[in-house]
N, C-alpha and C positions, 0 to 999 in steps of 0.2 A: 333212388327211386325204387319204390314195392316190384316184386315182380310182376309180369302182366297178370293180370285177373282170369283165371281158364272159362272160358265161355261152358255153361251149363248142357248139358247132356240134353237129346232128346225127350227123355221122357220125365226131362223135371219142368215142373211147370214155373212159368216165367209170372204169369196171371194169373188169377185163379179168383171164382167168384167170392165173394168177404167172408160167407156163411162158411166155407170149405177151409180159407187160410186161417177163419178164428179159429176153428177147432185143430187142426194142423196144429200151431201154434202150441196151441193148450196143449195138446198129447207131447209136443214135443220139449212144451215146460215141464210137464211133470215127470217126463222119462229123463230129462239130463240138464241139470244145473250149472255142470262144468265139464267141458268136454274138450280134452286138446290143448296148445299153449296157450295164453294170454295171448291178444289181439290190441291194435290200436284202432281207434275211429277217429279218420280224420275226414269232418263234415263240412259240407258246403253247405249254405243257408246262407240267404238273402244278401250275396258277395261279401260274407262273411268266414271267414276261415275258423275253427274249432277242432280241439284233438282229446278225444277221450282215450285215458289208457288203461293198461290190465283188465279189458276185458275178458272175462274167464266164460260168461254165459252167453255162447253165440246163438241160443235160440231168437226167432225171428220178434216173440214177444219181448223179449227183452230190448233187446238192439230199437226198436222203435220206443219203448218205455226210457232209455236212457239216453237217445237221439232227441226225444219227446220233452226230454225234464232240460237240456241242456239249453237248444231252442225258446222252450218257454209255451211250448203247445202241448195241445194233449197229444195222445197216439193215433185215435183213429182222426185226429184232424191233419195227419203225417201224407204224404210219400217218399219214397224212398228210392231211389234207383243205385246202383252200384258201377264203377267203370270197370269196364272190361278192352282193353287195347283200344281205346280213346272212346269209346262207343258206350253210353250210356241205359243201362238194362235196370226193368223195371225189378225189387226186390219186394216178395213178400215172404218169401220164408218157405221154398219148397220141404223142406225135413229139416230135422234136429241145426242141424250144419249146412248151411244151401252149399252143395255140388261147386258151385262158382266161387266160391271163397276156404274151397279147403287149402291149409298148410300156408296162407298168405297172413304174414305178420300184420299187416297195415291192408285196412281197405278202406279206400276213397271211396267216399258218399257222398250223395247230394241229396238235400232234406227239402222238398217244396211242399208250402202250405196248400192243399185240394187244391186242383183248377186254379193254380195260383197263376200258371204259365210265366214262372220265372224262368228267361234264360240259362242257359246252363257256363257254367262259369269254363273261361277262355282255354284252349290249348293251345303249345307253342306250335304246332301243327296246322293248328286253324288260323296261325299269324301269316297277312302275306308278306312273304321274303320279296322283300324290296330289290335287292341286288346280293351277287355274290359272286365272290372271287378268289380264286384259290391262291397261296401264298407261300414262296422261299423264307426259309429265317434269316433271319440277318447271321451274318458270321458268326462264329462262339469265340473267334477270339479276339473279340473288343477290349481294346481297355478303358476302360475308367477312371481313371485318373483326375484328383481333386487341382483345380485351378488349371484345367488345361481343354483344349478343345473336341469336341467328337463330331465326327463326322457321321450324320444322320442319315444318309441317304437311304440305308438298306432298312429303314424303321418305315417308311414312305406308305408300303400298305398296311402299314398295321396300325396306322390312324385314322379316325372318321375323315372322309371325303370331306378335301374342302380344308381341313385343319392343319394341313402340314406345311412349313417353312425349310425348304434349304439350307438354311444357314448355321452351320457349327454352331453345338449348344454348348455354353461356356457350363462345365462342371463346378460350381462354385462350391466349398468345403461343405458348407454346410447343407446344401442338396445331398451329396457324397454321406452326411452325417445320418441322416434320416433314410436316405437309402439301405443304408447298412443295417442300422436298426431294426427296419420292417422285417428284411428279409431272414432275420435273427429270429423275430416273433411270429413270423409264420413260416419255417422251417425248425426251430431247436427247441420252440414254448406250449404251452398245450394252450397259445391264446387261438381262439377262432376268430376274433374280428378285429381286426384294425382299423383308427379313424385318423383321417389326416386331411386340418383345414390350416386355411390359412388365405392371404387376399389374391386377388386375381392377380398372375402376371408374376406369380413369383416362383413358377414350376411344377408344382403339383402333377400337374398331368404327365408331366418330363420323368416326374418322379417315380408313379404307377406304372409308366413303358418299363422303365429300367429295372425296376423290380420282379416286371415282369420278364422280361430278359436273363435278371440272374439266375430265377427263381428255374425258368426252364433252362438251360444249361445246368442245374445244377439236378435235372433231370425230373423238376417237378410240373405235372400236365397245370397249363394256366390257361382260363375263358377273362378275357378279357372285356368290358363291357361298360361299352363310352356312351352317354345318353345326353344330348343337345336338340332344347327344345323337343319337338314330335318324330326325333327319328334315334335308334337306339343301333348303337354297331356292336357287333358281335365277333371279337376274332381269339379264333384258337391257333394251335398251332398250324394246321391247314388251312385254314378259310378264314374269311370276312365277308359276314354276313349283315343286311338290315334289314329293321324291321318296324313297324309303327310301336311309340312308345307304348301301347295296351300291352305289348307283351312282359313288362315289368313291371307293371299296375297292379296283374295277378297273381297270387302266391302260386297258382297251381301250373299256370303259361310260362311264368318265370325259373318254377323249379324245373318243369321239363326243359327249358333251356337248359341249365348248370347241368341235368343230371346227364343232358344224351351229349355233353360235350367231353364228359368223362373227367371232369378237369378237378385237382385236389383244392386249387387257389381260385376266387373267383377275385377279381379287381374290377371294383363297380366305381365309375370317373361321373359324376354330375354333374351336370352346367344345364340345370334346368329352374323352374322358377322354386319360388319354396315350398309352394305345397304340394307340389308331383315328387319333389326329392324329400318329404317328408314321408307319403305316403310309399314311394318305391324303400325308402330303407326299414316303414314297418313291412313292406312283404320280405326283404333281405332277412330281417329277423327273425320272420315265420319258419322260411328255410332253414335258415343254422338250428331251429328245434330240432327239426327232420330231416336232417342231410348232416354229414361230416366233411361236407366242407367247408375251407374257411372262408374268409373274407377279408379283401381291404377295400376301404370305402373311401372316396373323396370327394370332399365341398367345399367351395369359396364361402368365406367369410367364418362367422362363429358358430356353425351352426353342429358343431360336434355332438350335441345332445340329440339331433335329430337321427345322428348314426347309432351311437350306441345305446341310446332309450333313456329314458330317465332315472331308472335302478340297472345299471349295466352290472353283471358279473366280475367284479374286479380280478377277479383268478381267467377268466377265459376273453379277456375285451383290453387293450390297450389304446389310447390314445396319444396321437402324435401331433405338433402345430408347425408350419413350416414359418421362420422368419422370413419378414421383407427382408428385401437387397440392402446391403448398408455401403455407405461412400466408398468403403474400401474396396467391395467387391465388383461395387461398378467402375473402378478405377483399372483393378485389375482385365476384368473383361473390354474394357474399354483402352488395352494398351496400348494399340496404335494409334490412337488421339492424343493431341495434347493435351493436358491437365488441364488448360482452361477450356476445350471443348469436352472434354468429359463431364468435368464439375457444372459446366453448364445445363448438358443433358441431365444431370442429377438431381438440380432445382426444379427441371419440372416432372423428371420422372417420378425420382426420389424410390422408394423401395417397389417399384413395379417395373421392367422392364419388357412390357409386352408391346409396349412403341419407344423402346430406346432409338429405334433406328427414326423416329421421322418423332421428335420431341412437339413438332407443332399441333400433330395427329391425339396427340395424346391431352395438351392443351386444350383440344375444343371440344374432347370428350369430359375433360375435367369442367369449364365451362357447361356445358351442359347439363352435366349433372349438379353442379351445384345450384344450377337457375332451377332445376325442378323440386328445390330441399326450402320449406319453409324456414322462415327464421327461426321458426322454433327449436325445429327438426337442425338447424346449423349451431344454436344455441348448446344441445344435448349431444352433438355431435362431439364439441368442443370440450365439454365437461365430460367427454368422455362415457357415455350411457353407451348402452346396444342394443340396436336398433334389433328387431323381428320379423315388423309387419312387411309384407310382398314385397308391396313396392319398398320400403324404407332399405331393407336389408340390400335388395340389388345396388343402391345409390351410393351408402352408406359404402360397404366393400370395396364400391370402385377410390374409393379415395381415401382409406384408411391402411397402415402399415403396422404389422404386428410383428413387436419388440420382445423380449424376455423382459419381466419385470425388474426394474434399480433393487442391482444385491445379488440376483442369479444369473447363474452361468446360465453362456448360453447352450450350457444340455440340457437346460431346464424345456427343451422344446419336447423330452419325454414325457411330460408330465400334462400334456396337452394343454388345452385352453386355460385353466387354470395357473397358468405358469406365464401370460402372454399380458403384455401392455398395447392398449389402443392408441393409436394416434394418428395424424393426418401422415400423409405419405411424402408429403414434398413441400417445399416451401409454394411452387405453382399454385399447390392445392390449399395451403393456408392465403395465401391474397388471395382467392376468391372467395374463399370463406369470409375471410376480413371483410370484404365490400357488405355482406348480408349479415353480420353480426353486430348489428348494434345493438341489439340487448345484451349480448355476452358482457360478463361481469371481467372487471380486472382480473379476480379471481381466476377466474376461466381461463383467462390468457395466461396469468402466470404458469398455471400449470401446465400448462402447453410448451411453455418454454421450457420450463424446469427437467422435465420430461425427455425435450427432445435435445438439449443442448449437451449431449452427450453423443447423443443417435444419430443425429440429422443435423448439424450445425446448421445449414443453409435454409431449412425450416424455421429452427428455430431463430435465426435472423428476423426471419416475417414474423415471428410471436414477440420477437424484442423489439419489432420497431409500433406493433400495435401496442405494446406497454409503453413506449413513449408517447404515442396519441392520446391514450386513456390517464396519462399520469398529468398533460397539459389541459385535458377538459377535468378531470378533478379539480386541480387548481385553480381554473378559471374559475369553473361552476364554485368551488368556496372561498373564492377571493383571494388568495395564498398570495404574500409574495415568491419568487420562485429569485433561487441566488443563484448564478454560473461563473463558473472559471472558464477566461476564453484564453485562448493559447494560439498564439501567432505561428508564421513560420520560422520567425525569429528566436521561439520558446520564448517572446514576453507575455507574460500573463495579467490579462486583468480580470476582476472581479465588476460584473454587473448586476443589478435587482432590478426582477422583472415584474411589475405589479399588476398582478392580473384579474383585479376587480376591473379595471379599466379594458381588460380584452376581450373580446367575443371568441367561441368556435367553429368552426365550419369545415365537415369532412365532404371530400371529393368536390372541390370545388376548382373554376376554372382561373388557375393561378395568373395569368394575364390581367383577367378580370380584375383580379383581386389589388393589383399593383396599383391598376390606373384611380381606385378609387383612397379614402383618405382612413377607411378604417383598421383599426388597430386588432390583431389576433393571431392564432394559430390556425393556419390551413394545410390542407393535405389535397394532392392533385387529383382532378377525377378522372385521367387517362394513362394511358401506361406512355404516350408520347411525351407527359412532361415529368416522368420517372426517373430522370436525372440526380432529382431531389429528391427525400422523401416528404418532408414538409415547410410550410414559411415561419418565421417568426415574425413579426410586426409589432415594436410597440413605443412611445415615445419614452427619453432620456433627458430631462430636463427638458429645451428647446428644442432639441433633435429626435427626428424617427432613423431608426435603428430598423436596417430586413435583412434578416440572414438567412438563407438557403441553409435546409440540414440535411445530411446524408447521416444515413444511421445503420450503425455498422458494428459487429460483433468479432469480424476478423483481425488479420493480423495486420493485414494492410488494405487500402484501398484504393481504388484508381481515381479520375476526373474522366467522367466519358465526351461530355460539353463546355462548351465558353459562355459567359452570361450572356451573350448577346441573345440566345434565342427566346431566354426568360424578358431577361429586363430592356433589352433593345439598347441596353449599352454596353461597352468592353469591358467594364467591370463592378466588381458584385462580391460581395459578400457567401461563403461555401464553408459549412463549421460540419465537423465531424462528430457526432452521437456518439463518443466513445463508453466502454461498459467493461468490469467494475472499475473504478477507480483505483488506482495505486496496483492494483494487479495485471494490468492487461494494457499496454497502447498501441493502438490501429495507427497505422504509418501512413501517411499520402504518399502515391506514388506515380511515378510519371510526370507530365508537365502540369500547370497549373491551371493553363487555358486560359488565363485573364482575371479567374477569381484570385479573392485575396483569399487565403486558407486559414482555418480557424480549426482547432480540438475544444470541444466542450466538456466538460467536466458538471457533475451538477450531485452534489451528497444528498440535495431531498429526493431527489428521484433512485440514488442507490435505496436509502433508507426504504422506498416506498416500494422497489423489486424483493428487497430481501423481505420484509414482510411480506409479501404472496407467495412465495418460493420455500420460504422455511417458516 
């Protein structure tokens, strides 16, 4: 921040009638051209921020002639006033050098067009302080330690009211990885801005605390600065303070925050909508022109380009992306669970665990947001596009998991957005998609699968069993016969043809229904109560109808959760297993049978018709 402005001497005039300052002026243009060091002007105009520099001729005609060209008005259609210790003074030019502005590098101005009665642009002084409370540090000798627990108690006020959780934050390696990172690039780099996205729920914010943390222990002053929704927290090393969001709306309200906090690091955390977090990191911007502090910045979703501008400084701007959670790490953090309640919580988590603890909570948030995603908006989700618009991006984020691209490592998370794969987060998150994607092309899916069956196996389950539903309505829809290898419990196999000019299709239908009547097709259940299966097959064999229950399945093994009786209302039933690829892979039944008669399917037109979408 400039030094304060020295308020002008008694006997220099503040106002003076026009005829008096033009000539004023004029004598004082022609007696001194350059007088003193170079100056900068940095102007307020119309909640517009502007920086002229090397100014060398501070007469008062000048300074209005080059205030005047910058703006876009003439001079005498100007005023001008200068700050002085918050307090705005009218400027016309008492002599050569106005008294009030001698020996100050930088003088803040404000340019209003005549009688314009613009406002004068915000101080953090004139923000009301919502609340404030002064604050212990947490210990200094925390450890941090990858794959292990911390106990967060003593971080308690150094988070916005309202945001903090109790519960040991699992350090998973790769939090640990990008921690390190930052604090490398804003401690040993001459980078001044850090940016670091990535989807809700996968630490972020965990991220910036602890950063923050190392950063002062390692005796660097840090302003901290959480913005949710219309209220912004402020915590330094003694206090936390709040204030209404206007106070990082303005370059000039914002910088007197950073600068009276003394602080070398500022860490700005956003969880606001997109266009207050667009317009708060262009005032962050403005700042780092005119202040030597740095910055790390944080946003959910892709929205990296909002932090560092669209020409960022490659030498002074690094960008970070944080991966979603992958199975392993929620395995890990989840080690006092069994393996099948963990892996459970993973299918609907999947790489967010901001409701690991209540997986149903998390459900009906996913639920709802995909009930508010047109088809379309699910179609481009799928194929993977990125979303922007307000609302899209909030939707979008909540259900997307961001991987390192097939082929890079995962350091590739230095290289920021550029270096990151989109995808759905959970398999939860693809069957809800599934119900709303019926225009999604096989295409789409395949890649969906191809993508995630490395990352997400459990995901990708739900993308492999929507390519079994898309591979039996192609078929249908062009009459194909379709050939199967059925595989007993016995390992006998037989070979049947399925002709499916004669079949109809029908998703999400009510499979009871479907039994009692005489028609022939492929169906798939419309509620998660007859989920036992994933779909039916029906179709006559000579004089006989043929209905096989299919469960579709990508693992190693699989279980029988039901007996037929609740489908077919008899003790037994036909249960064949979708197994994927052939000759590489076989999914194993296990556990009791339940009454069905168990079957493995095998089917080469439908490999043939994955590896075509896939490769």
């Amino acid at each position: 921040m400039p030094p304060p402005i020295k308020r002008p001497s008694a006997s220099a005039s503040l106002k003076r009638p026009a005829a008096a300052a033009a000539a004023a002026a004029a004598a004082a243009s022609s007696s001194s051209s350059s007088s003193g060091s170079p100056v900068t002007l940095e102007v307020y105009y119309e909640g517009k921020t502007c920086r002229i520099f090397n100014v060398t001729d501070k007469t008062a005609a000048n300074i209005f002639e080059r205030v005047a060209k910058q703006v876009g008005l003439a001079a005498d259609q100007l005023e001008i006033q200068y700050e002085d210790k918050g307090n705005w003074i009218q400027y016309d030019g008492g002599s050569s050098q106005d008294p009030a502005l001698q020996d100050i590098k930088t003088w803040t101005l404000k340019a209003n067009r005549k009688d314009s009665g613009e406002p004068q642009p915000k101080k953090m002084r004139d923000s009301q302080v919502l609340s404030e409370v002064n604050l212990n540090l947490p210990p200094s000798d925390l450890k941090l330690v990858p794959n292990k627990f911390l106990q967060v108690d003593a971080f308690e006020q150094f988070l916005a009211p309202g945001t903090f959780e109790s519960d040991p934050l699992f350090l998973r390696t790769h939090l640990m990885q990008v921690h390190d990172a930052v604090v490398q690039e804003l401690t040993g780099t001459p980078t001044r801005l850090v940016s670091l996205v990535g989807c809700p729920g996968v630490g972020k914010t965990w991220c910036g605390q602890l950063v923050a943390y190392t950063l002062r222990n390692k005796g660097t002053s840090v302003l901290h600065v959480a913005v949710q929704d219309t209220v912004v927290t402020a915590v330094t090393e003694q206090k936390r303070r709040q204030f209404s969001i206007e106070i990082v709306l303005d370059l000039h309200a914002f910088k007197d925050l950073v600068e009276s906090s003394s602080c070398q690091v500022c860490i700005l955390d956003l969880s606001v909508r997109s266009d207050n977090a667009v317009e708060i990191c262009e005032v962050m911007r403005g700042i780092l022109q005119i202040s030597c502090v740095k910055f790390m910045c944080l946003v959910s979703g892709h929205g990296e380009e909002n932090i560092i501008g669209k020409r960022p400084d490659s030498s002074k701007t690094k960008s970070f992306v944080m991966w979603s959670w992958t199975e392993a790490d929620v395995m890990k953090m989840l080690g006092s669970k069994s393996e099948e309640e963990a892996r459970a919580c993973f299918l609907v988590c999947g790489g967010s665990v901001r409701y690991l603890k209540d997986p149903s909570e998390d459900k009906r948030h996913i639920l709802k947001t995909v009930g508010q995603m047109t088809p379309e908006q699910v179609t481009d989700f799928l194929s993977g596009s990125r979303p922007f618009s307000d609302v899209g991006s909030k939707q979008f984020t909540r259900l997307l998991a961001f991987y390192a691209k097939r082929g890079e490592s995962e350091e590739s998370f230095s290289q920021g957005i550029t270096g990151a794969e989109f995808l759905p987060r959970s398999a939860a998150v693809l069957e809800e998609l599934g119900k709303q994607a019926q225009s999604a092309s096989k295409r789409t899916w395949g890649r969906v699968y191809h993508h995630l069956r490395q990352r997400n196996p459990g995901a990708a389950g739900t993308a492999f069993e929507m390519l079994v539903h898309l591979f039996w309505k192609t078929c249908i829809s062009s009459g194909t016969e379709v050939h199967l290898q059925l595989t007993d419990q016995h390992e006998v196999t037989t070979s049947v043809q399925v002709k499916c000019a004669s079949l109809g299709y029908s998703g999400s239908v009510n499979i009871k229904e479907a039994l009692s009547t005489t028609s022939n097709g492929y169906f798939t259940p419309e509620s998660s109560s007859q989920k036992v299966f994933d779909s039916m097959l029906r179709w006559t064999s000579g004089d006989k109808v043929e209905v096989f229950f299919i469960q579709v399945s990508i693992g190693k093994s699989h279980g029988v959760a039901h007996g037929p009786k609740s489908m077919t209302g008899s003790t037994t039933g036909n249960l064949a297993l979708w197994d994927y690829p052939p000759g590489q892979k076989t999914c194993q039944w296990t556990g009791s049978d339940m009454g069905w008669t168990l079957y493995k399917i095998q089917c080469r037109q439908f490999h043939d018709f994955v590896y075509e979408l896939v490769l």
